[in-house]
ROBA-630999 format. One record per residue: x, y, z of N, C-alpha, C in turn. Coordinates in steps of 0.001 Angstrom, whole numbers, padded with zeros to 6 digits, always signed. Each point is the difference from the previous one (the first is absolute). Layout:
! ROBA-630999
XYZXYZXYZ/...
This chain:
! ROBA-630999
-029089+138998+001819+000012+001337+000581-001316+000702-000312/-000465+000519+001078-001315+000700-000168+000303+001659-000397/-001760+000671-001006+000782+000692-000274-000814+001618+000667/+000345+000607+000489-000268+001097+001115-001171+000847-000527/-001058+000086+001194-001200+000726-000858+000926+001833-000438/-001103+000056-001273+000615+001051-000711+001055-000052-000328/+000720-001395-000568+001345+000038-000685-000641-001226-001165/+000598+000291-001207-000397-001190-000830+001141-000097-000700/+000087-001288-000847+001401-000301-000945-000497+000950-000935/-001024+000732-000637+000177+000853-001178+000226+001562+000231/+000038+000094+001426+000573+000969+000600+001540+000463-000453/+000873-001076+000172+001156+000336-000325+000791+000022-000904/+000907+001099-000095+000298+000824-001502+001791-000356+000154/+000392-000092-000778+001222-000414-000678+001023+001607+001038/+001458-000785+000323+000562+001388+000837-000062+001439-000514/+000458-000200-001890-000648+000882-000766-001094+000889+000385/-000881-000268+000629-000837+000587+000197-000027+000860+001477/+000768-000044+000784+000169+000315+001156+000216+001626-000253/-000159+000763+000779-000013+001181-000778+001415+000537-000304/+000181+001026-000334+001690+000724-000423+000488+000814+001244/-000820+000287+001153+000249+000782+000949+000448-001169+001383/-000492-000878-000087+000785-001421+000671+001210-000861-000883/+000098+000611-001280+001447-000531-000438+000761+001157+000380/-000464+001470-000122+001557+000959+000121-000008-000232+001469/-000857-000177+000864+000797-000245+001770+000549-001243-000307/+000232-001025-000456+000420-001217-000184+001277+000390-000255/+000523+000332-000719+001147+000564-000706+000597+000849+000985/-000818+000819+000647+000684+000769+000864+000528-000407+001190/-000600-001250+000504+000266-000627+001108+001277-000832-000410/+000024-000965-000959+000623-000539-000828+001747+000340+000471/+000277+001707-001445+000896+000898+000472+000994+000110+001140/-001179+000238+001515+000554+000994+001117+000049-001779+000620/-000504-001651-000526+000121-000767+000635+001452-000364-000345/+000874+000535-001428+000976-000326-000109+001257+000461+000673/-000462+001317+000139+001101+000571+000609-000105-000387+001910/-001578-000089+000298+000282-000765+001371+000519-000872+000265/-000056-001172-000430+000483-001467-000031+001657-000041-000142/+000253+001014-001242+001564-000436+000219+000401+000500+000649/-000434+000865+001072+000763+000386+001621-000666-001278+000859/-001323+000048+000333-000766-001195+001009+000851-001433-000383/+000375-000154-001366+000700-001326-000088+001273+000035+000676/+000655+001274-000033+001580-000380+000846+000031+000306+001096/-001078+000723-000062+000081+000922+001873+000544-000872+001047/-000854-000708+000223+000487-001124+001249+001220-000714-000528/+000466-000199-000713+001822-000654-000107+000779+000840+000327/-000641+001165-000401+001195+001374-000062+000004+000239+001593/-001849-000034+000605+000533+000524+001533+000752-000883+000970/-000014-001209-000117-000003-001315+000328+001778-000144-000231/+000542-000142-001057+001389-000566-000240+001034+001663-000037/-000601+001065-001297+000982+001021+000318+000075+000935+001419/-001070+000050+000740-000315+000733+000893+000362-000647+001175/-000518-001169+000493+000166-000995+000917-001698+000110+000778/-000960+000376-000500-001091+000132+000719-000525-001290+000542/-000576+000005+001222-000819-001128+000278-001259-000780-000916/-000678-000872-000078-000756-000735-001068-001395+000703+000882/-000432+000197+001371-000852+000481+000450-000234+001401-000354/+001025+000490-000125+000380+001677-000311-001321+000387-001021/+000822-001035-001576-000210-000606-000734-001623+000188-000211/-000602-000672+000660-001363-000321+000312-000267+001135+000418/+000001+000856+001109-000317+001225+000712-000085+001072-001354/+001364+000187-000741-000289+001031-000909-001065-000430-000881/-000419-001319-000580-000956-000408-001439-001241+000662+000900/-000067-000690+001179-001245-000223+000903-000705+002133-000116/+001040+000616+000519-000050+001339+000301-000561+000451-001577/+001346-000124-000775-000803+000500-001553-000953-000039-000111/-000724-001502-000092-000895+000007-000417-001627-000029+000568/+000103+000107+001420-000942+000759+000582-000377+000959+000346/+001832+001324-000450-000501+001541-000468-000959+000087-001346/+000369-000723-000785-000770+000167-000993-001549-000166-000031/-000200-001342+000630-001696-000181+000945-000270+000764+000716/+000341+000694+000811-000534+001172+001068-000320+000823-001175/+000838+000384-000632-000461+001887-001252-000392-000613-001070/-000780-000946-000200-000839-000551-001303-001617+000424+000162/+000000-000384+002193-001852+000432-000087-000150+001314+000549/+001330+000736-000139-000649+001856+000095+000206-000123-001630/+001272-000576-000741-000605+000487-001893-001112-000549-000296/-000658-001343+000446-000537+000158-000431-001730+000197+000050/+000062+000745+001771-001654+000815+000273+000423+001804-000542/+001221+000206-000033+000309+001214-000794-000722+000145-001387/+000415-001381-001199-000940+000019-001136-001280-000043-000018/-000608-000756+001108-001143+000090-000327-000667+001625+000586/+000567+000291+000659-000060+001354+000337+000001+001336-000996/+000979-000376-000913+000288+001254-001064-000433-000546-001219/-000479-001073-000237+000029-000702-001077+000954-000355-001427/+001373+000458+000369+001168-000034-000463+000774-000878-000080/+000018-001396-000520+000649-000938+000572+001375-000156-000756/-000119+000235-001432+001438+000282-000565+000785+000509+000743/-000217+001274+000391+000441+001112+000512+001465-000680+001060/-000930-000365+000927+000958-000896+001048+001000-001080-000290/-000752-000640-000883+000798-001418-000982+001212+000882-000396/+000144+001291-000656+000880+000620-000995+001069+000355+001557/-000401+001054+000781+000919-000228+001300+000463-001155+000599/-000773-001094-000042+000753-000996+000539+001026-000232-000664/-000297-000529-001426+001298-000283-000906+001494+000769+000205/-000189+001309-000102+000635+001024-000124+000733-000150+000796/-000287-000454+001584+000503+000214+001232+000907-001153+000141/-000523-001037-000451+000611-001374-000229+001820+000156-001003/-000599+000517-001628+000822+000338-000065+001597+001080+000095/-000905+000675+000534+001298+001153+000245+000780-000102+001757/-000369-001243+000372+001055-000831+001310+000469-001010-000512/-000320-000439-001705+001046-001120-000392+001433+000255+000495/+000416+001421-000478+001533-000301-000053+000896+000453+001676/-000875-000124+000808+000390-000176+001594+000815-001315+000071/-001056-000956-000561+001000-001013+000339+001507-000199-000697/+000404+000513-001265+001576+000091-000178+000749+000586+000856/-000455+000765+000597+000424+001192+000509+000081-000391+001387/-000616-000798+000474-000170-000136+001593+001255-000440+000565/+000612+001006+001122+001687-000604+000533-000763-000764+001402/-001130-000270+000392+000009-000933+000957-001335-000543+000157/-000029-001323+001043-001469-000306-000107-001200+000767+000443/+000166+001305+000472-001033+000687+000228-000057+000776-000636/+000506+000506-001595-000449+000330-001083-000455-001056-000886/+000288-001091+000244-001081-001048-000671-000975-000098+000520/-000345-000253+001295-001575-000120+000520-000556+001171+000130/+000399+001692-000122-000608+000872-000362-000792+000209-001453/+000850-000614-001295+000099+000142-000966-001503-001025-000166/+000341-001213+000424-001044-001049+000046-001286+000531+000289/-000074+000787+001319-001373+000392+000542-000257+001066-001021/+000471+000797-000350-000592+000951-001078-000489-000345-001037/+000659-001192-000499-000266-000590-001263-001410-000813+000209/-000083-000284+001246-001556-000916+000451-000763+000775+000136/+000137+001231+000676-000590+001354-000545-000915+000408-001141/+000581-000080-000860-000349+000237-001377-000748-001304-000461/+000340-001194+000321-000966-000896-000036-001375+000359+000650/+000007+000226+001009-001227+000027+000986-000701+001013-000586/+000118+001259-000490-000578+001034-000570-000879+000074-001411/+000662-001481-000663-000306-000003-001357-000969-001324+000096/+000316-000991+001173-000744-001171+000039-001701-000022-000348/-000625+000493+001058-001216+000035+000280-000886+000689-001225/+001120+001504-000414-001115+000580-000483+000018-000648-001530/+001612-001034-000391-000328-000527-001122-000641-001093-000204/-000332-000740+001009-000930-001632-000441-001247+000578+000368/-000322+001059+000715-001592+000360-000372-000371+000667-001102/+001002+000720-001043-000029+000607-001246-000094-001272-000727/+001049-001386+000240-000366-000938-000546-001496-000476+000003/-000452+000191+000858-001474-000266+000412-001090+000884-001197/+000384+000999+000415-000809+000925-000673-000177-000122-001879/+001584-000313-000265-000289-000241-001496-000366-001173-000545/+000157-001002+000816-000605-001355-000372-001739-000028+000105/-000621-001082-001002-001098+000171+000090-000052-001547+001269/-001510-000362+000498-000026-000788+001001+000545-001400-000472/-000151-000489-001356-000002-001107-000451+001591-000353-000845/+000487+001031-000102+001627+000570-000232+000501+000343+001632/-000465-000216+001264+000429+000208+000888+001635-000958+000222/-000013-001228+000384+000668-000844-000233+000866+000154-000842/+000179-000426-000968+001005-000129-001207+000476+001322+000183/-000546+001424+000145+001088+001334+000381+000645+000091+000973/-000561-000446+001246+001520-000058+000660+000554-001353+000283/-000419-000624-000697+001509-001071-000692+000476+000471-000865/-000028+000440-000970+000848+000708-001017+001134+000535+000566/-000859+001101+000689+001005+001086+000559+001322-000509+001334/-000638-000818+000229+000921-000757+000892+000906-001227-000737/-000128-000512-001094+000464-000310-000416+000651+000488-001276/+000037+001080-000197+000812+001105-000568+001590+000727+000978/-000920+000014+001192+000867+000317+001593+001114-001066-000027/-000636-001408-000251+001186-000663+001014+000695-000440-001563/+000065+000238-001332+000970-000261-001152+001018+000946+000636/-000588+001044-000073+001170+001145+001119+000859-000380+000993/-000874-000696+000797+000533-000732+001002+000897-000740-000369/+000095-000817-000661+000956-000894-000336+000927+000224-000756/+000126+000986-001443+000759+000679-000890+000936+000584+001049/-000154+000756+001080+000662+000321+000775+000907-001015+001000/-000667-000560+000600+001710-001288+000395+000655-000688-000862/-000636-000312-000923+000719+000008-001637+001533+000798-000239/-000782+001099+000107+000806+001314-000916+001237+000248+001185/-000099-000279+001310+000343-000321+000739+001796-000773+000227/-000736-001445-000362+000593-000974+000014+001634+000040-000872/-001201+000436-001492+000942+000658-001356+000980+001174+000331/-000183+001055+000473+000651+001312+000470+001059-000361+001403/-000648-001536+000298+001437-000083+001424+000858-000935-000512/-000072-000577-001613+000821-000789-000276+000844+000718-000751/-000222+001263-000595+000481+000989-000876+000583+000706+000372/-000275+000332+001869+000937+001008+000728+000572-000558+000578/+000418-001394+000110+000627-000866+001312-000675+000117+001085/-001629+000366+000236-000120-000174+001505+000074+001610+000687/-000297+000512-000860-000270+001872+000072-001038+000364+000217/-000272-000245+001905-001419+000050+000076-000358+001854-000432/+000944+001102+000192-000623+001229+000122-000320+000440-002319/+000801-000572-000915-000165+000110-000736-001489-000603-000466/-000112-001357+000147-001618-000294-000049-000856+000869+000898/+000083+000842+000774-000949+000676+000686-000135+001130-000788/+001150+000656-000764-000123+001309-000562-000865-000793-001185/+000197-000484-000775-000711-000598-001226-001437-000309+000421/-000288-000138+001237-001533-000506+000524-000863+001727-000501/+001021+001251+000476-000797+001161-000160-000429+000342-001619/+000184-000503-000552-000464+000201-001749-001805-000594-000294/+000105-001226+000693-001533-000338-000327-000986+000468+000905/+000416+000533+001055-001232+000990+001288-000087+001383-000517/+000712+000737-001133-000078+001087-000627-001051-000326-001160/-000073-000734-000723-000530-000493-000860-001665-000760+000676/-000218-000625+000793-000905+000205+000560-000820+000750+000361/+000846+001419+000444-001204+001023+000190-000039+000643-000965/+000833+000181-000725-000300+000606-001765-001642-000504-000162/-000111-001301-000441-000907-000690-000408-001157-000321+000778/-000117+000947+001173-001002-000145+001067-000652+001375-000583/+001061+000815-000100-000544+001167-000337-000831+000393-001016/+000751-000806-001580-000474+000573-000698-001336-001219-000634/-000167-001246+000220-000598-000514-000371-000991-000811+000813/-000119+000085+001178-001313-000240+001218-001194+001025-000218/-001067-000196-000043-000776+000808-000032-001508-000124+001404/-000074+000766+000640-000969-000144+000996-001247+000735-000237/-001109-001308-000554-001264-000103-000409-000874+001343+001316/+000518+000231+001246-000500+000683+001147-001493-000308+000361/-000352+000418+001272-001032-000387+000266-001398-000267-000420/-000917-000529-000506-000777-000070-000543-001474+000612+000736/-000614+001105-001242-001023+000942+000886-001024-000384+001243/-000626-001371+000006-000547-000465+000593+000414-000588+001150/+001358-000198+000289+000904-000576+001205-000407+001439+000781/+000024+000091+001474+000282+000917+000756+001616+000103+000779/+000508+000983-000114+000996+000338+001065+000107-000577+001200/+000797-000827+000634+000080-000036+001455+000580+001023+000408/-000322+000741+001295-000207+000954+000526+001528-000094+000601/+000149-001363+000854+000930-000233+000730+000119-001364+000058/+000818-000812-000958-000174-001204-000642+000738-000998+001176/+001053+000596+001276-000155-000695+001265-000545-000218+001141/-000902+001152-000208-001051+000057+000868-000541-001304+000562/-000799-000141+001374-000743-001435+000074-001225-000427-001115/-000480+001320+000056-001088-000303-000825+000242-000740-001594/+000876+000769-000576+000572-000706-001181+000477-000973-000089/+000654-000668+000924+001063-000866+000426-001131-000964+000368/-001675+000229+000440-001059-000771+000173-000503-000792-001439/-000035+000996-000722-000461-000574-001511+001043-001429-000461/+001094+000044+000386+000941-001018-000501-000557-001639+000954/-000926-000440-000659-000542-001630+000886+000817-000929+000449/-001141-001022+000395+001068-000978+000621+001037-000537-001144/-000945-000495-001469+000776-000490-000933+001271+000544+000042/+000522+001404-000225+001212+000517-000179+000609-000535+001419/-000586+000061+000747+000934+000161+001362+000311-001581-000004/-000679-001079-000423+000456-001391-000104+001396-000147-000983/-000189+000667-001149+000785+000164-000803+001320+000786+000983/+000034+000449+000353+001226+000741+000622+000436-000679+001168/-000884-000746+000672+000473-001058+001202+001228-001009-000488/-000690-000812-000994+000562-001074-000842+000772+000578-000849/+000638+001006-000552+001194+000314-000295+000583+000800+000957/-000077+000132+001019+001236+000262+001426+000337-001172+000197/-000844-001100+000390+000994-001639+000270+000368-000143-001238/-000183+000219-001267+000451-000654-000449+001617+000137-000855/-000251+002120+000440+001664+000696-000142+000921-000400+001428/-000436-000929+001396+000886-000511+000757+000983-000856-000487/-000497-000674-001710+000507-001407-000052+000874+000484-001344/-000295+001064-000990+000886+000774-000521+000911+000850-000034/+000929-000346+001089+000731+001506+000554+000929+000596-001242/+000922+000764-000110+000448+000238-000720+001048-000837-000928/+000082+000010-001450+000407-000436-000864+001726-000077+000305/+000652+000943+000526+001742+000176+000573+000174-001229+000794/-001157-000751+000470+000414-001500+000800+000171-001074-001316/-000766-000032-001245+000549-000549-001155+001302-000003-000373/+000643+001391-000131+000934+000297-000491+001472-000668+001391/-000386+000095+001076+000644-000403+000985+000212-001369-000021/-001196-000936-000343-000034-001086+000267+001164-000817-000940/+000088+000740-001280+001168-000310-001292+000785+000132+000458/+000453+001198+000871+001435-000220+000816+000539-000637+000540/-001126-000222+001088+000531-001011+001335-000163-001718-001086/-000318-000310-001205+000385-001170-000402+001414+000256-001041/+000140+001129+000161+001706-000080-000624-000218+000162-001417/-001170+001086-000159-000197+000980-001484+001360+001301+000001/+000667-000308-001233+000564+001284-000007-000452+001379-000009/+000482+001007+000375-000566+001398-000158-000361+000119-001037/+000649-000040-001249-000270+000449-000743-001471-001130-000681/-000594-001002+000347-000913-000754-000451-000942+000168+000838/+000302+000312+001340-000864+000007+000805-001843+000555-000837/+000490+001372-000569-001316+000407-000107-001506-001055-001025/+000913-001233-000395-000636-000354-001038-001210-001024+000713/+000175-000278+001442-001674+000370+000526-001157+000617-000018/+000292+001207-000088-001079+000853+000055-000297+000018-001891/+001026-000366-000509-000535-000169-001563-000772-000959-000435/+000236-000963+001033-000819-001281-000544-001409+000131+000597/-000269+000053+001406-001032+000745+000850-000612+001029-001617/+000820+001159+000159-001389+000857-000634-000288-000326-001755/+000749-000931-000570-000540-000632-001268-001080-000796+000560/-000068-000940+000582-001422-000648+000617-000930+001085+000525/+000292+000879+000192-000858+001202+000831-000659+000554-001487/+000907+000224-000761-000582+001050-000766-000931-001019-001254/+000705-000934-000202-000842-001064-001101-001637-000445+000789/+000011-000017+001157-001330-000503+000868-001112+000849+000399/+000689+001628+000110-000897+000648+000003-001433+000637-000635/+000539+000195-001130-001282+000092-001411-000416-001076+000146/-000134-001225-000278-000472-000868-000093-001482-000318+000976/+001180+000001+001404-000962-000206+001045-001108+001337+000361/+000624+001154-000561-001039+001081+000560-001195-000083-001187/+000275-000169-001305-001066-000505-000671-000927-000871-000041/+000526-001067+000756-000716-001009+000238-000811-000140+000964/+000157+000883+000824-000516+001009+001491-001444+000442-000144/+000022+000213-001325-001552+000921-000510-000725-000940-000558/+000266-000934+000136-001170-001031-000356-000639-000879+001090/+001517-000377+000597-000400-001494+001513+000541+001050+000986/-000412-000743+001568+000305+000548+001015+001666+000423-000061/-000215+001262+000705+001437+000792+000395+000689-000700+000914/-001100-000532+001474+000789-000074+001126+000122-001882-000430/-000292-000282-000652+000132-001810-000315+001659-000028-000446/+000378+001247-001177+000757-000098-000362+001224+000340+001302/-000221+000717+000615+000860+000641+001205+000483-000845+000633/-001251-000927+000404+000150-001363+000910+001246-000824-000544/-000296-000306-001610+001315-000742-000658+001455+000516-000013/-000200+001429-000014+001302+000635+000216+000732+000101+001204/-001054-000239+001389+000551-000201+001432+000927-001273-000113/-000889-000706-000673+000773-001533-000279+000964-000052-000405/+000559+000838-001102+001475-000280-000659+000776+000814+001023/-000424+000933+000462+000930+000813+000698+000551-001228+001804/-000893-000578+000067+000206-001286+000696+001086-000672-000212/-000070-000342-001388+000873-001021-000466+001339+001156-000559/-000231+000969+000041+001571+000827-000367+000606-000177+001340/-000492+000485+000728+000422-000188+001589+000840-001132+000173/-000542-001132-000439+000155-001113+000768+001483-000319-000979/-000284-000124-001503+001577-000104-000365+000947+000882+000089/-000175+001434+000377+000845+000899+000432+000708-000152+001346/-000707-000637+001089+000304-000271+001089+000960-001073+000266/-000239-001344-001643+000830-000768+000093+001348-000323-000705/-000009+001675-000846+000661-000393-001300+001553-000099+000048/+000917-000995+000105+001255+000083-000663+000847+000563-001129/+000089+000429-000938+000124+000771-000722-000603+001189-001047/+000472+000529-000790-000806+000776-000884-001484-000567-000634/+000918-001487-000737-001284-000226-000420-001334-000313+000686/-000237-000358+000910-001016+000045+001124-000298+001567+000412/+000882+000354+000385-000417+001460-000090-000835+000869-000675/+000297-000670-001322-000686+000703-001461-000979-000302+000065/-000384-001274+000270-001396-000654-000172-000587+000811+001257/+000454-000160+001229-000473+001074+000615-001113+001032-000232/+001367+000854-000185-000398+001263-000806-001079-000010-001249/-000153-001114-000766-000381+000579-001002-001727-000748+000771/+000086-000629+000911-001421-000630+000919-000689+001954+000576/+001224+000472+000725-000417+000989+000235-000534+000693-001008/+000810+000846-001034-000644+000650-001224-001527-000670-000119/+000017-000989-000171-001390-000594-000509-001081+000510+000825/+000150-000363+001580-000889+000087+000876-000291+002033-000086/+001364+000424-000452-000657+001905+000010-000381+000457-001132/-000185-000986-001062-000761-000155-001201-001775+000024+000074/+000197-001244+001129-001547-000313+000024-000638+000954+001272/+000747+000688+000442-000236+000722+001341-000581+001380-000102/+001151+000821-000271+000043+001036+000417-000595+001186-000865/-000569-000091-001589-000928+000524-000872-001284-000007+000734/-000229-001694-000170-001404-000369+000857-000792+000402+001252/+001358+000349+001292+000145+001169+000931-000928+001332-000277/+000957+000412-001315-000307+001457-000381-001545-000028-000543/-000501-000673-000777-001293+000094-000492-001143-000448+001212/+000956-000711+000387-001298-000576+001410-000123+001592+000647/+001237+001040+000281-000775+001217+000734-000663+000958-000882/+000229-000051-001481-000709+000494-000575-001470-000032-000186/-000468-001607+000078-000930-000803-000371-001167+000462+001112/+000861+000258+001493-000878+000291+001364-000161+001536+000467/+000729+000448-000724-000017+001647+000565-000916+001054-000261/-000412+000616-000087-000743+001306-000734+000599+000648-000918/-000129-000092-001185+000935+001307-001148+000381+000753+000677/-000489+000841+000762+000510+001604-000172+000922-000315+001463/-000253-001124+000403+000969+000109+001907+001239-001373-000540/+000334-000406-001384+000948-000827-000473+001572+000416+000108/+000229+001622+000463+001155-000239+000304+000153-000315+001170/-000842+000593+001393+000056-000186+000942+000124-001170+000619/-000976-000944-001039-000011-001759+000079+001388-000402-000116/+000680+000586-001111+001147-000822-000374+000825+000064+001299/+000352+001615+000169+000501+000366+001156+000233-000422+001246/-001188-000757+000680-000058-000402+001173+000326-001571-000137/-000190-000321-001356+000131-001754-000271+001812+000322+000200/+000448+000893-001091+001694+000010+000691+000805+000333+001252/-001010+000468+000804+000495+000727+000993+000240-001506+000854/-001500-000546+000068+000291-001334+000897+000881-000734-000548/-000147-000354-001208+001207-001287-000199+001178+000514-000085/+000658+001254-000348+001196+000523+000369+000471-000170+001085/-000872+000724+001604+000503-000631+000725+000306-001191+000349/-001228-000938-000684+000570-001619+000640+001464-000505-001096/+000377+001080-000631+000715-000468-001442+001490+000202+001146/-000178+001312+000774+001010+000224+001327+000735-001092+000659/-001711-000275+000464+000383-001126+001223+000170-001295-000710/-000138+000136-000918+000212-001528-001070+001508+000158-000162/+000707+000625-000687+001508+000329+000011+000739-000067+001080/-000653+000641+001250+001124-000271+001353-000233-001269+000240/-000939-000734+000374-000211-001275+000200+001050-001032-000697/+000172+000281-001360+000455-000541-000937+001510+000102+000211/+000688+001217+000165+001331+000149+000317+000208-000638+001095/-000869+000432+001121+000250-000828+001422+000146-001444-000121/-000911-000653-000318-000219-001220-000096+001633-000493-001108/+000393+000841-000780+000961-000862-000938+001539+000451+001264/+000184+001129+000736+000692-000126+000930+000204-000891+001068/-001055-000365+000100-000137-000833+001078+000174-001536+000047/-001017-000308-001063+000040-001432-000488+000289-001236-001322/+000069+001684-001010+000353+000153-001158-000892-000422-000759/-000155+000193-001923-000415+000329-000669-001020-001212-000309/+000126-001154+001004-001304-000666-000288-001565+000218+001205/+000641+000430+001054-000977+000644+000291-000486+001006-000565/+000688+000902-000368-001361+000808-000627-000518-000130-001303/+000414-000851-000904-000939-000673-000844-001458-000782+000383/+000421-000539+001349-001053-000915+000440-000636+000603+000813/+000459+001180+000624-000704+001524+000700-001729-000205-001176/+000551+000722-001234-000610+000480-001260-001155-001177-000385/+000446-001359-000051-001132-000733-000276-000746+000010+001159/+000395+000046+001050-001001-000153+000993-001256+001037+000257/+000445+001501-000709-000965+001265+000214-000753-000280-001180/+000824-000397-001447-001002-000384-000921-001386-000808+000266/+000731-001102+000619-000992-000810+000276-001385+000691+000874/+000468+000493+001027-001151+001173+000869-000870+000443-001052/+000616+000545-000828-000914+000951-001342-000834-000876-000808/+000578-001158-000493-000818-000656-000415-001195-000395+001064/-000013-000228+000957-001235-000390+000748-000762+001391+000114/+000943+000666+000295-001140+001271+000139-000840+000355-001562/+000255-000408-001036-000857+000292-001326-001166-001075-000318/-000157-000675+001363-001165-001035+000741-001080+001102-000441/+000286+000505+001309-001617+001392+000558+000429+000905-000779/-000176+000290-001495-000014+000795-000514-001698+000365-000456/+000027+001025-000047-001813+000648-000044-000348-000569-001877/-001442-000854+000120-000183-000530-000636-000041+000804-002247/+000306+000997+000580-000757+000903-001709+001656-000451-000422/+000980+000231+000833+001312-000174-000604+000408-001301-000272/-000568-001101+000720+000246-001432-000079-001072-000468-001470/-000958+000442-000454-000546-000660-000797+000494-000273-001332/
């Protein structure tokens, strides 16, 4: 492995060293990832078996969530670079996130769940942008990497503690999906506690200038081809990741009980969260997009045994192919728009990088439901390797400063 001009092995500093303002968002993400997950882990059984919803439905609501949240990430985040406030927004997002936790106990039908949902993506989208460019901001260039792996792999322990906690709380209630939902609202309170009192925003630095109007064309000119390559190749390459609720589905339709079902997404985000530090550290020394390339690859091969799998245990392996591949992925993502953007236009960068792949995150989910209506759940596994594969070729013509 070659090692990237202006990166050296004595460059890099032990996680210890990462600063304290990328561990308290770590923690904070962490938190509000626990209390997400143990709703996102049952959601689809609950809409699916107690409700009677369609599996496309299914897809339509993940798809919708989570491309409200991409649309209001690149007004939060050309808003920060605008006011230079980026906590500020992070602390509303949280907030907003948690105080629609307890909609979902409460919800008497499915259109107080997919209301509840979009609000809650809401509060995602608001806090997104302006927090991985604060991530940006407190990391130094050579600590770029390894901080948002940390922090993302701080995110997805969350991630997973939560279908966990899950799993445990539906064996304890018999299968009480609204009691595990009330228990989900304790750790999204606690999240923004700890957004509040222990994030600190370094703010703009004297020599940065203000963007005037950070969507403007002109501003929106400063962002090069590099970024815009970077944002091409993760739109194909969120076609082939649609949403995680087709994991949790796929345990079903092989005759996972409800109450085990969630222990997909546990195995998935233990590989997610063990791969991330690792690989984002390792990021700051050898090529980013070399590593990306390898991660298209596993996500290949998750595809391919997901598409074929007979029971759990195939499943798992699955899943835990997937985790791996959003291990080596999706940090590396984040620093690659950091790496190409302008400081002071980094939320706006982030912003527009979510806006596109949100939407394709849309059309990745309907596709995905459609396709498992239609032809079922091995097409759209083999949907997924096939867009991967696109992505990998497209990280061919990548502009040479990022390939070296």
């Amino acid at each position: 492995m070659t090692v990237e001009p202006g990166r050296s092995a004595a460059a890099i500093t032990p996680w210890r060293d990462v600063p304290r303002g990328v561990w308290a968002l770590g923690f904070v993400s962490l938190f509000m990832d626990v209390s997400s997950e143990m709703i996102h882990a049952l959601l689809p059984v609950y809409l699916v078996t107690a409700l009677g919803t369609a599996v496309i439905t299914v897809g339509i609501i993940e798809g919708i969530a989570e491309a409200t949240a991409s649309i209001v990430k690149v007004f939060s985040g050309a808003l920060s670079d605008w006011i230079g406030k980026r906590k500020l927004l992070a602390a509303v997002g949280y907030g907003l996130a948690a105080l629609t936790k307890p909609v979902f106990p409460l919800a008497p039908s499915v259109g107080w769940l997919i209301a509840a949902r979009f609000v809650d993506r809401l509060g995602k989208g608001i806090r997104g942008a302006p927090r991985d460019a604060l991530v940006a901001d407190l990391s130094p260039s050579h600590l770029r990497g390894a901080s948002f792996g940390l922090r993302q792999s701080l995110d997805t322990i969350g991630a997973f503690l939560g279908p966990l906690a899950a799993i445990a709380l539906m064996w304890v209630t018999a299968d009480h999906f609204v009691s595990v939902f009330w228990i989900a609202v304790i750790p999204a309170f606690v999240s923004f506690a700890l957004v509040l009192v222990a994030v600190r925003d370094p703010g703009r630095p004297a020599e940065l200038r203000a963007p005037r109007m950070p969507l403007s064309r002109g501003e929106l000119g400063r962002l090069d081809r590099a970024y815009w390559w970077v944002v091409a190749v993760a739109t194909v390459f969120t076609l082939a990741r649609f949403s995680e609720a087709f994991l949790v589905l796929k345990a079903q339709s092989v005759g996972v009980a409800a109450t085990l079902v969630a222990v997909v997404l546990v195995v998935m985000n233990v590989f997610y969260a063990l791969s991330a530090y690792p690989i984002g550290a390792l990021s700051d020394r050898v090529s980013r997009p070399m590593l990306l390339m390898l991660g298209l690859i596993v996500l290949v091969a998750a595809d391919a045994v997901l598409a074929f799998a007979p029971g759990l245990a195939a499943v798992s392996i699955g899943a835990a192919l997937w985790g791996l591949h959003m291990g080596m992925t999706q940090g590396l993502l984040s620093a690659l728009v950091a790496d190409t953007a302008p400081p002071e236009l980094r939320g706006t960068a982030f912003g527009m990088f979510n806006l596109v792949t949100g939407l394709a995150l849309l059309l990745a989910s309907v596709i995905a439901g459609a396709l498992w209506d239609a032809a079922g759940s091995q097409a759209t596994f083999l949907a997924g390797a096939a867009f991967a594969a696109v992505a990998a070729v497209g990280l061919l013509g990548l502009p040479r400063r990022l390939a070296a």
